[in-house]
VEXRO-318429 format. One line per field, with one value per residue: residue number from 1; residue in three letters; x, y, z of N, C-alpha, C in turn. Coordinates in steps of 0.05 Angstrom, whole numbers. Each point is the difference from the previous one (the first is absolute). Example, Ala and Ser with C-alpha at 12.3 -4.5 7.8 and 13.67 -1.06 7.14 Angstrom:
2
num <- (1, 2)
residu <- (ALA, SER)
n.u <- (264, -7)
n.v <- (-114, 21)
n.w <- (156, -14)
ca.u <- (-18, 16)
ca.v <- (24, 24)
ca.w <- (0, 1)
c.u <- (18, -15)
c.v <- (24, 22)
c.w <- (0, 14)
// end
This chain:
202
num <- (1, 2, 3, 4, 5, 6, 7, 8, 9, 10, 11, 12, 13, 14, 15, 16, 17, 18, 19, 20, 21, 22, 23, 24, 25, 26, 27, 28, 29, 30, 31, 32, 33, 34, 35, 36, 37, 38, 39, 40, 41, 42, 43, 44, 45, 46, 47, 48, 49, 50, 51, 52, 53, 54, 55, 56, 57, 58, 59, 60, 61, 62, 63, 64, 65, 66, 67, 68, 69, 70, 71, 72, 73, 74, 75, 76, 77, 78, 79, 80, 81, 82, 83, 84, 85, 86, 87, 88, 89, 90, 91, 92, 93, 94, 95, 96, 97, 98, 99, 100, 101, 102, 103, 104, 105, 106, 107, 108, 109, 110, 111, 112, 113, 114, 115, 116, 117, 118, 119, 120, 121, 122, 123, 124, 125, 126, 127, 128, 129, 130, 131, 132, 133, 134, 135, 136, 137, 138, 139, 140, 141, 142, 143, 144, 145, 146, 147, 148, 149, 150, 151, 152, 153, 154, 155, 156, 157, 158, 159, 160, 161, 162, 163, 164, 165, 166, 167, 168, 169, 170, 171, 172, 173, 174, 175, 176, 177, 178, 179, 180, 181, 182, 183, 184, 185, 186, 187, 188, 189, 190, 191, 192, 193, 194, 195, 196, 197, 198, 199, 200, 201, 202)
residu <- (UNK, UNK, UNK, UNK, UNK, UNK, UNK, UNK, UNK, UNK, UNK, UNK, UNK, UNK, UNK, UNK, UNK, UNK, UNK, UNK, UNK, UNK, UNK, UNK, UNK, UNK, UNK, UNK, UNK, UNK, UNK, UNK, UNK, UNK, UNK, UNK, UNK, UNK, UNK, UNK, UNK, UNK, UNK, UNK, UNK, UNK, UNK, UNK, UNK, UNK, UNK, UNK, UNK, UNK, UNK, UNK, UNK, UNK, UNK, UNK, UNK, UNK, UNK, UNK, UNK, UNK, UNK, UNK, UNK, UNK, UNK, UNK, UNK, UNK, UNK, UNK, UNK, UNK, UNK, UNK, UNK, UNK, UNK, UNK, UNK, UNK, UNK, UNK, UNK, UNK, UNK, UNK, UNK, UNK, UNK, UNK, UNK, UNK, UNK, UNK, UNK, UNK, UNK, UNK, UNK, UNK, UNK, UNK, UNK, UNK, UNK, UNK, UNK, UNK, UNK, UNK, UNK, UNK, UNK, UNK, UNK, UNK, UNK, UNK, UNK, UNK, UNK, UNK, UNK, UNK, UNK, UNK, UNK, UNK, UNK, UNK, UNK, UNK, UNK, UNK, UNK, UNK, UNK, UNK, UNK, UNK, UNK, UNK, UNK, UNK, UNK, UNK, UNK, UNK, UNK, UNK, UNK, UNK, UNK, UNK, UNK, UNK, UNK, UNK, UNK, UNK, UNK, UNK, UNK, UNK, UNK, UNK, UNK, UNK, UNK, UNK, UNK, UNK, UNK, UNK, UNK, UNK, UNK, UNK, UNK, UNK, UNK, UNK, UNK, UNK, UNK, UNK, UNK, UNK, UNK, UNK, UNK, UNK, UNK, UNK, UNK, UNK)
n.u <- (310, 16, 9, -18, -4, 29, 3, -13, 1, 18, -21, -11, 9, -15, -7, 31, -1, -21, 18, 23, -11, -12, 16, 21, -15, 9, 15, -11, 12, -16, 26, -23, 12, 0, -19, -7, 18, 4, -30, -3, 10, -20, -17, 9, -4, -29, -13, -8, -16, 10, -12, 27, 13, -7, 0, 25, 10, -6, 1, 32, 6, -21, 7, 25, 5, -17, 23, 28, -5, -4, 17, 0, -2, 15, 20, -3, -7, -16, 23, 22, -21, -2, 23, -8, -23, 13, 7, -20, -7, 13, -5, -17, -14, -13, -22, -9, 19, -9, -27, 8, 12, -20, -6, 19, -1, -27, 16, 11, -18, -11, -4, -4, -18, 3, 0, -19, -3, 15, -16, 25, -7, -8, 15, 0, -6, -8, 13, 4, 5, 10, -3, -5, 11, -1, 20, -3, 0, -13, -11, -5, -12, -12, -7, -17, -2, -13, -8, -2, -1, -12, -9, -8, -13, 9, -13, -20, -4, -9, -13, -6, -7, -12, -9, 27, -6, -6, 13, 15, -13, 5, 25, -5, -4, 8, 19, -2, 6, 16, 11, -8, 18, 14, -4, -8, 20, 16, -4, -1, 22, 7, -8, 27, 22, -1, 5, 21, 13, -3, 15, 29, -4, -8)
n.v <- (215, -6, 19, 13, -9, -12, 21, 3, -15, 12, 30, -7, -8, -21, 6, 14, -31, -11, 21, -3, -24, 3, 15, -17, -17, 18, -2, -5, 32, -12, -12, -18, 4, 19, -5, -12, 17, 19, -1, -3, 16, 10, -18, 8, 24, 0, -6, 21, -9, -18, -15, -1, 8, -20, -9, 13, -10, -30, -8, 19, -6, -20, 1, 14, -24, -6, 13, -1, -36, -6, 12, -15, -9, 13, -10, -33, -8, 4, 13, -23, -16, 4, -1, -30, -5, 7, -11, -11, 19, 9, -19, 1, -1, -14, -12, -2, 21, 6, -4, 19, 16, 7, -1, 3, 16, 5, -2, 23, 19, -17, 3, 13, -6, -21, 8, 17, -26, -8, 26, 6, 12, 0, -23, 17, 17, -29, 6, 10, -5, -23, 20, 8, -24, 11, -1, -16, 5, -15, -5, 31, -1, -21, 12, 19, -19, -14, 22, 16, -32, 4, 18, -6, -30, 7, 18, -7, -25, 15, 15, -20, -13, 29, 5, 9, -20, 2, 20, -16, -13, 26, 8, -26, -2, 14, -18, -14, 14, 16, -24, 1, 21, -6, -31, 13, 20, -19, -20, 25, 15, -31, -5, 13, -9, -17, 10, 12, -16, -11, 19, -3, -40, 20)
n.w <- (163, -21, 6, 5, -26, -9, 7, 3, -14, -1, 2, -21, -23, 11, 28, -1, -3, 30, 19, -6, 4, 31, 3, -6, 9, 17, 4, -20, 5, 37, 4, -3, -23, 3, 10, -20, -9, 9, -8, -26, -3, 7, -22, -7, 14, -12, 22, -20, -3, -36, 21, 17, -12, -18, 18, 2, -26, -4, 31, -5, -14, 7, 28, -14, -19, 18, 12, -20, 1, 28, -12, -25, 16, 21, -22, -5, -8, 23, 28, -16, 4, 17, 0, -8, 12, 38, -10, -13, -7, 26, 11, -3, 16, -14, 13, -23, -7, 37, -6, -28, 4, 26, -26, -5, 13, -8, -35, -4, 21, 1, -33, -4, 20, -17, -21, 5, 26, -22, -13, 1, 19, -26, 8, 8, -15, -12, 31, -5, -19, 12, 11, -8, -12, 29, -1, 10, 29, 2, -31, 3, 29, -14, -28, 25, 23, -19, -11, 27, 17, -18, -4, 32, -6, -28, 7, 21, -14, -25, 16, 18, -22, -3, 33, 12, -22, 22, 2, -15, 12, 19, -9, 5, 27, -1, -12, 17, 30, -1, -1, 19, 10, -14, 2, 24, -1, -16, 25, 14, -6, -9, 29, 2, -30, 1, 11, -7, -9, 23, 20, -9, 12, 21)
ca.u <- (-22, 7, 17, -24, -17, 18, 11, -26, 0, 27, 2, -26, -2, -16, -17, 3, -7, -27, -16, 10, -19, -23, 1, -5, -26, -27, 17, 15, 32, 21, 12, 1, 19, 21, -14, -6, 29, 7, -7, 20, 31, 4, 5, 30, 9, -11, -16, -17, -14, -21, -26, -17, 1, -17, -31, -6, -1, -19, -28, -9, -7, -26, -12, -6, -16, -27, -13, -6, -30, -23, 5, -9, -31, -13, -6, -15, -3, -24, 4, 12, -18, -4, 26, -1, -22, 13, 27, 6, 0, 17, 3, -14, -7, -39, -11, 6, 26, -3, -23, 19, 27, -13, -6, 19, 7, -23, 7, 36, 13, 23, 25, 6, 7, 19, 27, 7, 14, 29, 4, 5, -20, -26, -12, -7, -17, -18, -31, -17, -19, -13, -13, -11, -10, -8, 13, -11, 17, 15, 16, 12, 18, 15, 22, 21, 16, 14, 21, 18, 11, 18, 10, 17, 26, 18, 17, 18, 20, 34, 21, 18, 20, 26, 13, 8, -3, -24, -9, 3, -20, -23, 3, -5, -31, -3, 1, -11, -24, -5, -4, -35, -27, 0, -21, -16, -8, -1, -26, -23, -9, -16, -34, -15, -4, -22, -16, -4, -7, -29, -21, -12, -13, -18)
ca.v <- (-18, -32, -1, 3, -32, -18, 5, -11, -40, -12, 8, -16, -30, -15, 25, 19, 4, 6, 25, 12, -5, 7, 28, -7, -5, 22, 25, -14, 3, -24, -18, -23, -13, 7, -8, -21, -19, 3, -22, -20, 13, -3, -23, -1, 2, 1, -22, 1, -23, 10, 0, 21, 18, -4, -3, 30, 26, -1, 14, 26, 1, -12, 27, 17, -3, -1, 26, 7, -1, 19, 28, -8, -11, 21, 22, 1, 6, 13, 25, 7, 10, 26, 16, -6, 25, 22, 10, -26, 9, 17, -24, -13, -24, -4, -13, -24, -3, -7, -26, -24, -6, -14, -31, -9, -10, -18, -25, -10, 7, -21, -9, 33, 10, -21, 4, 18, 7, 0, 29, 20, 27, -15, -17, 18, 14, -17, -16, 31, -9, -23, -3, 18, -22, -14, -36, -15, 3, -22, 5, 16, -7, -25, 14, 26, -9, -11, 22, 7, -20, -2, 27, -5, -17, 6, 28, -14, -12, 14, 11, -24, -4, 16, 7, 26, 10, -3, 23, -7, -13, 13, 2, -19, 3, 28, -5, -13, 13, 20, -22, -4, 18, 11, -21, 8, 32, -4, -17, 16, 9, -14, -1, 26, 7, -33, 13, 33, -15, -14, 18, 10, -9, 3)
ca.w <- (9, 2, 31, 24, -1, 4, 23, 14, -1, 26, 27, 10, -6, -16, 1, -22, -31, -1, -1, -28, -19, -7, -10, -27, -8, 7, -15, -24, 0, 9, -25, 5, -8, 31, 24, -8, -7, 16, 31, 2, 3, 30, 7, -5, 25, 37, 8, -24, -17, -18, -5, 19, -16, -17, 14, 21, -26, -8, 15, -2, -34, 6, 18, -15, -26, 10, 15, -27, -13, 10, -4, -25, 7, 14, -21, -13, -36, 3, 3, -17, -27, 5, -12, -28, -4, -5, -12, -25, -26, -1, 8, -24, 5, 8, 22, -15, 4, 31, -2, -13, 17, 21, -11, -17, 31, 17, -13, -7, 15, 20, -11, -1, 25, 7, -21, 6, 14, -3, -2, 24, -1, -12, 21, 19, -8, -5, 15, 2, -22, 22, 21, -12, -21, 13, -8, 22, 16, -3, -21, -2, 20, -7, -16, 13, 12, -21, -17, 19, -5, -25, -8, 19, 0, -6, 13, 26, 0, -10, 22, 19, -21, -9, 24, -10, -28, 0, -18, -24, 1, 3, -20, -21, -3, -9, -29, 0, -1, -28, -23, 15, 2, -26, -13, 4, -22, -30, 0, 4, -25, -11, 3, -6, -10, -6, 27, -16, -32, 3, 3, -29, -21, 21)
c.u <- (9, 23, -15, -18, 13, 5, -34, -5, 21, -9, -26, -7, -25, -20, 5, -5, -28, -8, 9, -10, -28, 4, 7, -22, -18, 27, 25, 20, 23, -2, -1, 28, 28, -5, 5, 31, 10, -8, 17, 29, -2, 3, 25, 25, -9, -21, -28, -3, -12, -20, -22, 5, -23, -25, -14, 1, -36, -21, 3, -14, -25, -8, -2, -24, -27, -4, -12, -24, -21, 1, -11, -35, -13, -5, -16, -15, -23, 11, 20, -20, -15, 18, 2, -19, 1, 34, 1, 7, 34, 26, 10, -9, -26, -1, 4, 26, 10, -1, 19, 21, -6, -12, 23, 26, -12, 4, 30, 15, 13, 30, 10, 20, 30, 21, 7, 17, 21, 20, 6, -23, -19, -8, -9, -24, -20, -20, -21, -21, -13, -18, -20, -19, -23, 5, -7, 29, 20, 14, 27, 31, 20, 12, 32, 18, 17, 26, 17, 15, 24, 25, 21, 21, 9, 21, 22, 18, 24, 6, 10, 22, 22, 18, 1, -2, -44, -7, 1, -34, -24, 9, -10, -39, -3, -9, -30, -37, -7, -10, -29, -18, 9, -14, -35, -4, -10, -41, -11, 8, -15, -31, -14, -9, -22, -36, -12, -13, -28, -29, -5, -22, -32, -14)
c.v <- (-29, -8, -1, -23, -16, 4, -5, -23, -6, -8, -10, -28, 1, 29, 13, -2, -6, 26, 16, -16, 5, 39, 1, -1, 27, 24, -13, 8, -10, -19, -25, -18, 1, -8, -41, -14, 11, -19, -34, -1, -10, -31, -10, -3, 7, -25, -1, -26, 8, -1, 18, 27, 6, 0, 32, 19, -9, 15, 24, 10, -2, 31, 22, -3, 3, 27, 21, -2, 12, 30, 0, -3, 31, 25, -8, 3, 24, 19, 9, 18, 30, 16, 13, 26, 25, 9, -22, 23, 12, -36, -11, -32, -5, -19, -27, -23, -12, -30, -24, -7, -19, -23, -14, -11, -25, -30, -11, 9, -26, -5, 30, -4, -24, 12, 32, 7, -14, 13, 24, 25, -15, -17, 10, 11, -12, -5, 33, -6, -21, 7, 30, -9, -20, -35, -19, -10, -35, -7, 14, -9, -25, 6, 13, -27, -22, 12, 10, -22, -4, 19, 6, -14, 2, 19, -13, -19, 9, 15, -14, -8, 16, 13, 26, 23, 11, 29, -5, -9, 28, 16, -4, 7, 30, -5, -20, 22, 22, -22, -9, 29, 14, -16, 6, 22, -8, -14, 21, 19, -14, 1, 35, 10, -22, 24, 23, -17, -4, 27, 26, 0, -1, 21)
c.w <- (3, 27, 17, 2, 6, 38, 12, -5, 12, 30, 14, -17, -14, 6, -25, -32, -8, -8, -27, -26, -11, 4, -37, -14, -3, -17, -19, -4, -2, -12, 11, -6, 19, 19, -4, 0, 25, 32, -12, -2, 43, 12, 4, 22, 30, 2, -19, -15, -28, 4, 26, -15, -19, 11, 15, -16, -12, 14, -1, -29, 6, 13, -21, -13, 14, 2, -28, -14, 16, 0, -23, 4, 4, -23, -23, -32, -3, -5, -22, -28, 14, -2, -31, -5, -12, -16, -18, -21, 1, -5, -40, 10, 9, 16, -15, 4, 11, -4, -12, 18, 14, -6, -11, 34, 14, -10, 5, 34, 25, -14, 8, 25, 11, -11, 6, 32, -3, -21, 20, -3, 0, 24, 26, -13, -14, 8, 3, -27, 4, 14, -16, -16, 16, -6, 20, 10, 5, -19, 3, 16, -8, -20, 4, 5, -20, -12, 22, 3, -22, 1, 32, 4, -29, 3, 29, -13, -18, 18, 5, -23, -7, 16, -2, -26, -6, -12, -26, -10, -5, -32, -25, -3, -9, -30, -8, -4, -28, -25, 2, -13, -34, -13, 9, -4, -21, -8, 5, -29, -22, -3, -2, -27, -8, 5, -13, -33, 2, 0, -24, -27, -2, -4)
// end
């Protein structure tokens, strides 16, 4: 996969890392991080700019992220809790549950949604609870684009920085990423058992 991406931003440029950003966005697989050092690895030696770079990864990141949240919208907390309905018991999860969550989004979710898009996967998959959460779309949108920003131009410019050595970099985020999602396994086992303590006492 990472030959076929690299080899399509060659062949199309700034087009190419629009469209492999915002497929990132919609299919998290792909590895933003490859995509990101690598468009600045390009600065390097073709007519590529950091910031035209940066600017064409941002609007693709943006396109995804919208299309995501209105997919989020179309599904909704309603229809989630009709799920709940039917298969809460097999689930273990009540309508309650839902509400909390969906309220606990409705407070912390702009931070949610900032910090979470400079978490690989995760940043992709945020805005679906966003928009579910029914979050108000401007907010939302000015967050997304805060944290993408961030999270773009550090990626583009160590590319440009490190040149050739730019796999070293996606390497590195690998480490980086498992170091993310084991701190967030660990925060969700936490609130579970906080969770299970509580409903015992009940």
């Amino acid at each position: 996969m990472e030959n076929w991406i690299t080899d399509f931003m060659e062949q199309y440029g700034y087009f190419g890392i629009l469209l492999m950003i915002a497929l990132e966005n919609l299919f998290p697989p792909i590895p933003s991080e490859v995509i990101l050092t690598f468009g600045g690895f390009m600065t390097t030696y073709t007519s590529l700019t950091p910031l035209g770079v940066i600017v064409m990864a941002t609007l693709g990141s943006v396109i995804g992220a919208i299309i995501l949240y209105y997919v989020g919208r179309l599904l909704g907390v309603e229809r989630l809790e009709k799920i709940v309905d039917k298969y809460g018991r097999v689930l273990r999860v009540k309508k309650e549950d839902i509400r909390k969550a969906d309220a606990w989004f409705e407070k912390y979710g702009y931070w949610a949604v900032l910090l979470c898009r400079m978490i690989p996967l995760i940043r992709s998959l945020i805005s679906l609870p966003a928009g579910m959460a029914n979050m108000k779309f401007a907010p939302f949108l000015l967050f997304t684009i805060i944290g993408t920003l961030i999270w773009n131009t550090i990626l583009v410019y160590v590319g440009a920085a490190v040149g050739d050595n730019w796999h070293d970099i996606v390497s590195f985020m690998d480490v980086y990423a498992n170091i993310a999602y084991a701190i967030i396994a660990v925060a969700i086992i936490i609130v579970l058992i906080l969770y299970i303590r509580r409903a015992k006492k009940f």
